[in-house]
C-alpha positions in Angstrom: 150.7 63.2 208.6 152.4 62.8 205.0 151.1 60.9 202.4 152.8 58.3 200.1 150.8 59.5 197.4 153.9 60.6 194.5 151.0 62.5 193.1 149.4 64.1 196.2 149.0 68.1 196.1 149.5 67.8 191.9 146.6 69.0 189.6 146.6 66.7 186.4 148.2 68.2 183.5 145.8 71.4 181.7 146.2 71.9 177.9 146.1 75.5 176.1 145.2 75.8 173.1 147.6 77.8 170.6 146.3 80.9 168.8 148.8 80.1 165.9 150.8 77.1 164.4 152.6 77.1 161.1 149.5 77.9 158.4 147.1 78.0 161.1 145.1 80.1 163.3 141.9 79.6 165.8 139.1 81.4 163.9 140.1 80.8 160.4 139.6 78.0 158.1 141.0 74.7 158.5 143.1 74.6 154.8 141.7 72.3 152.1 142.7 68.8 150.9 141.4 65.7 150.0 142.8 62.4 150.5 141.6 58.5 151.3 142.9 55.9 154.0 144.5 52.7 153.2 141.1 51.5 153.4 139.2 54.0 150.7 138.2 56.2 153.7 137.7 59.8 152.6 139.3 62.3 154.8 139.3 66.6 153.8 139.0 69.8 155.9 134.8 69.3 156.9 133.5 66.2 159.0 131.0 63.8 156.8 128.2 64.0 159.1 129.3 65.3 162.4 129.2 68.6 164.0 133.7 68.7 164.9 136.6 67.7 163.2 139.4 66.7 164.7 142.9 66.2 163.1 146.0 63.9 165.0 149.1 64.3 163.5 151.4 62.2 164.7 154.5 60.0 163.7 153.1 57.2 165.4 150.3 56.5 163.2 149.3 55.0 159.2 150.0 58.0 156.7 146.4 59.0 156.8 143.7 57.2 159.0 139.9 58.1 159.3 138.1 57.5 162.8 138.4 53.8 164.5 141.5 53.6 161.8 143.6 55.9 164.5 142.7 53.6 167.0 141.2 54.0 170.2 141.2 58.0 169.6 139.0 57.5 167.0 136.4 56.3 169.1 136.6 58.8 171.6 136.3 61.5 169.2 133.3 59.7 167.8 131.4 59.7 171.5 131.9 63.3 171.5 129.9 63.9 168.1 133.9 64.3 165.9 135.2 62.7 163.1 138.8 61.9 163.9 141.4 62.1 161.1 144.6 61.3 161.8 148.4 60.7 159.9 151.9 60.9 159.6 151.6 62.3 155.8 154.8 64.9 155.6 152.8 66.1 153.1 149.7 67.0 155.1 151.8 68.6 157.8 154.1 70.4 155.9 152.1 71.6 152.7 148.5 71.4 153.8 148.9 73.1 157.8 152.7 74.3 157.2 153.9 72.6 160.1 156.5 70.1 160.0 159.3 70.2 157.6 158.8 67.4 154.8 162.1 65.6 155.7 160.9 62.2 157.8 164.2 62.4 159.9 163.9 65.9 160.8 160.0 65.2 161.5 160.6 62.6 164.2 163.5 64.6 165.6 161.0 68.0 165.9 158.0 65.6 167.1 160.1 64.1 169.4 157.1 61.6 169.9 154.8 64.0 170.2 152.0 65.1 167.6 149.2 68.3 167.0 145.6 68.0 167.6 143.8 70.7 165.8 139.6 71.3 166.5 137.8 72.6 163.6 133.3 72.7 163.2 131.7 72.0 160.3 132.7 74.5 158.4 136.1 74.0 158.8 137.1 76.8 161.1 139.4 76.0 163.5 138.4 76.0 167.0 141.5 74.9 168.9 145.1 73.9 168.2 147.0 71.7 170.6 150.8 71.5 169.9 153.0 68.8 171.9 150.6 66.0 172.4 152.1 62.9 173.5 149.3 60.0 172.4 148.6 59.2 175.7 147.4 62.8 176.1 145.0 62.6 173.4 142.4 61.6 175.7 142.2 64.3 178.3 142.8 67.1 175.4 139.6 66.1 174.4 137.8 65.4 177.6 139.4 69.2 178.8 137.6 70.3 175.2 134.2 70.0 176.3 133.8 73.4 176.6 134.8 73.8 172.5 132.1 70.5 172.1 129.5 72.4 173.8 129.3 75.7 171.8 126.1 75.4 169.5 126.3 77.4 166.3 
């Protein structure tokens, strides 16, 4: 028998995380910075009151966006017990993580719609960096994280 299925025999896409990207490392600290959302939302390097982290860096969104800000992400993140901050800042990628040149053109081209998702704990160590995340991926990065949500400290 054959299927019609397109997607029949094919595992969903897995995500690895990247020991190193630009300034950044699994195991060391997230760097620091400070900075506030269009609406006075404070974003940094530790969560407010949650046990993860999680930065979205991405062309697609506001220059720097705290939780529901990101949209639907930020929700998601918030289920799993993370604050969510997210942006297109040049400056955040490319002085604060040393990722992204600070040319917007050259950004876009190098993103190529894609973005990084980095996974730090509350104090700012970094637990997982995700390169090449298309938005739509956003979701299943962090359902495939359990394993990182899980670890008590």
């Amino acid at each position: 028998m054959f299927s019609c299925d397109a997607n029949s025999g094919k595992s969903p896409p897995t995500f690895q995380s990247v020991p190193i990207l630009g300034k950044l490392s699994v195991g060391k600290t997230l760097p620091s910075y400070a900075g506030s959302s269009e609406s006075g939302q404070q974003a940094g390097n530790t969560p407010k009151d949650r046990k993860y982290l999680i930065h979205l860096l991405h062309t697609d969104l506001p220059p720097l966006c705290v939780n529901e800000e990101c949209g639907a992400f930020g929700s998601i993140a918030n289920i799993k017990g993370a604050d969510l901050y997210g942006g297109s800042d040049l400056k955040l990628a490319d002085q604060v993580f040393g990722i992204f040149p600070t040319d917007y053109k050259s950004f876009q081209q190098q993103s190529q719609n894609y973005g990084v998702l980095i996974i730090s704990d509350q104090q700012a160590k970094i637990r997982a960096i995700y390169q090449h995340v298309y938005l739509p991926d956003v979701e299943t990065i962090l359902q495939d994280s359990e394993a990182i949500f899980a670890q008590a400290d």
